[in-house]
N, C-alpha and C positions, 0 to 999 in steps of 0.2 A: 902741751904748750902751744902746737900749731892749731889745736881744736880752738883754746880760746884767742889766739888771735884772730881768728877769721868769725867768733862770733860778734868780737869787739868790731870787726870791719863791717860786717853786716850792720847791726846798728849803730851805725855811726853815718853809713851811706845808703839813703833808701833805696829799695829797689824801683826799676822800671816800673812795675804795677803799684806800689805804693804812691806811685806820683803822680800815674794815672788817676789813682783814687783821691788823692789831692786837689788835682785840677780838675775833677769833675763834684767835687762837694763846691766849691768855688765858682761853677760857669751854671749861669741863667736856666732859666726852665726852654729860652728858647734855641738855644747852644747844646742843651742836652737832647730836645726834640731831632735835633740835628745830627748830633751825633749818632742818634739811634738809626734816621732814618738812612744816612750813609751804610751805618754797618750793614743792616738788611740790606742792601742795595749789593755791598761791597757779598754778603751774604749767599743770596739769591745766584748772583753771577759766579760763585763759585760752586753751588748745587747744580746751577747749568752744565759747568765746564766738566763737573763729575759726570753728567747724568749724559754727557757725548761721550767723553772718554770708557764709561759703561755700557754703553750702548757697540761705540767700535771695537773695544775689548771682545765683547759677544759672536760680534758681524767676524774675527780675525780667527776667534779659536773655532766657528762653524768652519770658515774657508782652510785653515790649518786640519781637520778632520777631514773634509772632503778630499784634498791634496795627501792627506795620509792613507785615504781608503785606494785613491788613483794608484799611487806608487803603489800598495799592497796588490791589487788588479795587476799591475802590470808585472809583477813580480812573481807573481802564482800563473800568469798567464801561459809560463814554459812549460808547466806542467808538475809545476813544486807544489808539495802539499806540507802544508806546516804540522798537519797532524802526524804525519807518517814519525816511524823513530829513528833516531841518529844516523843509524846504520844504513838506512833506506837514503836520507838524504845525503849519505856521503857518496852512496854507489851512482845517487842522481848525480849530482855534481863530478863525477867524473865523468859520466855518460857526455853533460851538457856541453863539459870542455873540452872531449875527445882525443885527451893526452894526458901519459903519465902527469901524479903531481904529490907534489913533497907535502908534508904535513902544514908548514908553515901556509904555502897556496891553498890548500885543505881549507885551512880553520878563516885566511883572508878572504876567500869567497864564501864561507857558511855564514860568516857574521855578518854580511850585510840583511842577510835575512831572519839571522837567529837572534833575537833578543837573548836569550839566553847564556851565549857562547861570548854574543858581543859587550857584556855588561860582568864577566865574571871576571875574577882576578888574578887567576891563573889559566887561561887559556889553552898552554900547551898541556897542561896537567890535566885540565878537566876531559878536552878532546882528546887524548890519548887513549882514554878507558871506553869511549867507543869506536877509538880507528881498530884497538886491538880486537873487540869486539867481531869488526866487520872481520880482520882478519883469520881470524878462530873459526868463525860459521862459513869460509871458503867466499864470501860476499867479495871481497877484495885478497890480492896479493902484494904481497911486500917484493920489493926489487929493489936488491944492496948494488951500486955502483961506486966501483973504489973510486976514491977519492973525493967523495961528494958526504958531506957529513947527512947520518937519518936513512932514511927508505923514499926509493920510490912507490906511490901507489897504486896500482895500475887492474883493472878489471879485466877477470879469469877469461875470458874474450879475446882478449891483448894475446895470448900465449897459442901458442900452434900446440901442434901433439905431443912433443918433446919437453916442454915450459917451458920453452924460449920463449923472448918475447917476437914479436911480429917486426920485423922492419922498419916498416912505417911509424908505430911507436919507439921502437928500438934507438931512430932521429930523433924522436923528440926529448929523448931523455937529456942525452946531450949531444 
């Protein structure tokens, strides 16, 4: 029922290009010459405005790659290697920070540099299976302080003869 009333509306009411086609069977040969030469015109000036807009699209994503290559320089510049594995740059990353740190700070300073870390959808899940890693192969230790939900993690270094930890980290915990 609503199909044919909207066919009945349609011809009943011309459309915009039907009218167009109207009023150009109706106007002169030199109204039409006219018409033509406006659209080209109208034409050309927008092959232009594309062929800038194409042009700086080009010129932004080169500059957007060089600013991405800079930041990555200046990111590897500490001595981080993107090839190394997990475990390697978790033990980095504690070195760099030079204090106990919870998993949460763990995986907030790996993912500025890890695409991978930073793009997954479970984060504590994914880096969990290589904090425990580090932990197993003696790379890193776990340090429980009551009250404080999780582990501190804190590099075999940290710990005097006894496995205490060291003073100086021992403050930073809390």
């Amino acid at each position: 029922m609503k199909t044919n009333k909207i066919i009945l509306h349609m011809n009943t009411s011309p459309t915009s290009s039907s009218r167009q086609r109207a009023s150009l069977l109706q106007a002169s040969k030199e109204e039409l010459v006219q018409i033509i030469e406006k659209q080209e015109k109208e034409l050309a000036n927008q092959h232009h405005l594309l062929k800038e807009v194409f042009t700086e699209r080009e010129t932004l994503l080169h500059r957007v790659r060089e600013l991405e290559k800079q930041a990555n320089d200046r990111l590897n510049a500490d001595g981080y290697q993107a090839t190394s594995s997990m475990v390697s740059k978790i033990v980095f990353t504690l070195r760099q920070e030079d204090r106990p740190l919870r998993s949460p700070e763990l995986i907030h300073l790996l993912e500025k540099r890890e695409p991978s870390l930073a793009d997954h959808h479970n984060k504590v899940q994914y880096f969990s299976a290589f904090l425990h890693n580090a932990v197993t192969y003696g790379r890193v230790i776990q340090q429980k302080v009551k009250g404080v939900r999780g582990y501190y993690y804190l590099l075999p270094s940290w710990l005097d003869e006894q496995g205490n930890v060291l003073p100086c980290y021992k403050d930073q915990i809390l």
